[in-house]
Residue, then its C-alpha position, 0 to 999 in steps of 0.5 A: x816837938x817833932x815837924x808835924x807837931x810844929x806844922x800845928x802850931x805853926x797853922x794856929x800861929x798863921x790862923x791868928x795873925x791873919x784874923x788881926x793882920x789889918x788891924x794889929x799891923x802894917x807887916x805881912x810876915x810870909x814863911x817860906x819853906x823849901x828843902x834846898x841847900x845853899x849853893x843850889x840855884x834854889x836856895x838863891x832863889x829863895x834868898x833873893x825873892x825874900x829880899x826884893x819883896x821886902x825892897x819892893x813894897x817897902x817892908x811891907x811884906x816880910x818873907x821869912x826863908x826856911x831853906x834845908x828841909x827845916x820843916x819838912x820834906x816834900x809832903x810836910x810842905x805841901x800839906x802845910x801850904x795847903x793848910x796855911x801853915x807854910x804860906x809859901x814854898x817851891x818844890x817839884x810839880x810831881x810833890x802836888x800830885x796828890x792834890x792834883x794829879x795832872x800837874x805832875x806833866x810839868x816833870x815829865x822826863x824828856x818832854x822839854x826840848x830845853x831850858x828855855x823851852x821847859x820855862x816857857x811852858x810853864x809860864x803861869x802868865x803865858x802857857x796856857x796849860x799851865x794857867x788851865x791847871x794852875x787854876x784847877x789847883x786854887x780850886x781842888x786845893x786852895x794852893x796858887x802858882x805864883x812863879x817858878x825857878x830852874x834849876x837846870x837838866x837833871x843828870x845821872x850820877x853812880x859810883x859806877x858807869x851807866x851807859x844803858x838801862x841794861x847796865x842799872x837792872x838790878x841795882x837800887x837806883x835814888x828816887x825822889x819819894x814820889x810816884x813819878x820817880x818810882x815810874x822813871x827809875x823803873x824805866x831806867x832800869x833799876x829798883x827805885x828807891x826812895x831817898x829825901x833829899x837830907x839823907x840823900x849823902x848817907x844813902x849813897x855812902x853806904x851803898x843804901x842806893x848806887x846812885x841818884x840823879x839831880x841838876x849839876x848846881x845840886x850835885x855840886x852844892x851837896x857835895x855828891x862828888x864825895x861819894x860819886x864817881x862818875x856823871x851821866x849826861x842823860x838831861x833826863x829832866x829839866x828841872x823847873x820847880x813852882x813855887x806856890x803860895x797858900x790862896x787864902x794867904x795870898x787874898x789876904x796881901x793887898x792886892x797892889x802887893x800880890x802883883x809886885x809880889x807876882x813881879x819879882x818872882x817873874x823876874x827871879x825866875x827869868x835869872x835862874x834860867x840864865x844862872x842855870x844854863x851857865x852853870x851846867x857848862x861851867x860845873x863840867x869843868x868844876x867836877x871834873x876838878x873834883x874827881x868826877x867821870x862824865x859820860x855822853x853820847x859820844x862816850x858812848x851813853x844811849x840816851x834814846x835808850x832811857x827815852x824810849x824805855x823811861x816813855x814806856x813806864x809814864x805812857x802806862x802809870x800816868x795815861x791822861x798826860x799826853x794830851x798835855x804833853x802835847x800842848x807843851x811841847x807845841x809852846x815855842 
């Protein structure tokens, strides 16, 4: 059975359960799916939400965890939350453009001024902009924004030095397989190219891409030091990943459970943020051990370059974010 075939079955399985839920149970059973592995501040995330929901309403809520891309990459998760076939899952802002264009913003390259600055914009009980798009996404697509997770900044890696734009022309550089990454590694200079996560590794063995970029824990916890040599501290992105949950699904929760629910995912959010900023000092130290370049702007790295030449390609693919970048980065 192949991943759509099960998102199928999957949707009959969920459709059934939900029509008998209050009658033939006192479980709610949530699946929860997203593609990160373990080591990555995303896969605890997952884990621990999982057992705090079920510690925090008394079993009554289940969260069954289905971490390393096992049903799906970035458009099978999406369209099985939205068709209720994964109640819930995380993934980047830029994987529900599809569903709604404008929400991408929220991944915009350099429209953080830091970690704290990027959870606070995206803070679906205080930013503004988050809760005005957040709603447009219940209506457009029947998915809520239940909560949302760091990562950290995202970091350049190569199997060479990268100082400048000039230096990636010509070489076909890793993107996550959505528009906004096709936009941001042209603006970085290279020929993107469209890797999932999964065969990521492979891709960069083989010499399929030169490079790719993604937060220190991920490199870390997918062993790209294998494979890579050098790191370009570029803080390009900064990493928050919504974590979003099927709206018709999320009715059907008794309500005094959606809020503990909201809670916990407020408060592992809170702590991915702190675990986040303390790894990306201490993973330095780590991948040096393991082999690995850093390269900064007293090395000699032009990040104003990639700002400005990265700035250029969103301002011309995605023209309606301005204003919304705006109210973010007003947000203190």
């Amino acid at each position: 059975m192949n991943k759509r075939q099960m998102l199928k079955l999957m949707g009959a399985t969920t459709a059934l359960a939900m029509s008998g839920m209050s009658a033939q149970a006192d479980t709610v059973t949530i699946r929860y799916a997203h593609v990160g592995s373990e080591g990555d501040i995303q896969y605890w995330y997952a884990e621990e939400f999982a057992k705090r929901v079920e510690a925090a309403t008394e079993g009554r809520v289940e969260v069954q965890v289905f971490p390393n891309s096992q049903l799906g990459g970035a458009q099978e998760t999406v369209d099985g939350v939205r068709s209720g076939a994964i109640p819930l899952a995380h993934h980047e802002f830029a994987s529900l453009a599809r569903l709604l264009p404008d929400i991408s913003a929220f991944a915009a390259p350099f429209a953080y001024r830091d970690g704290r600055h990027a959870m606070a914009a995206t803070d679906p009980k205080s930013s503004e902009v988050m809760q005005d798009l957040a709603q447009q996404l219940i209506e457009a697509a029947d998915i809520r924004i239940i909560g949302r997770l760091y990562r950290g900044a995202r970091q350049m890696t190569a199997n060479m030095p990268v100082y400048s734009p000039a230096d990636l022309e010509g070489k076909r550089f890793r993107g996550v397989p959505l528009q906004l990454w096709t936009t941001m590694v042209t603006g970085m200079g290279a020929i993107p190219t469209p890797v999932e996560v999964a065969e990521l590794p492979t891709a960069l063995m083989t010499g399929m891409v030169i490079g790719q970029e993604n937060p220190l824990t991920m490199i870390n916890a997918n062993k790209l030091y294998e494979v890579q040599t050098h790191v370009m501290l570029t803080g390009h992105m900064q990493n928050v990943l919504p974590v979003f949950i099927n709206e018709t699904v999320w009715q059907s929760i008794p309500e005094a459970d959606r809020e503990i629910i909201s809670k916990v995912a407020e408060e592992i959010g809170a702590e991915t943020l702190e675990r986040g900023l303390t790894a990306e000092v201490e993973l330095i130290d780590e991948l040096k051990s393991k082999g690995m370049t850093f390269i900064t702007e007293a090395d000699g790295l032009k990040v104003d370059e990639f700002r400005e030449s990265v700035g250029i390609e969103v301002a011309k693919d995605f023209p309606t974010w301005a204003p919304l970048i705006e109210r973010m980065r007003a947000i203190q």
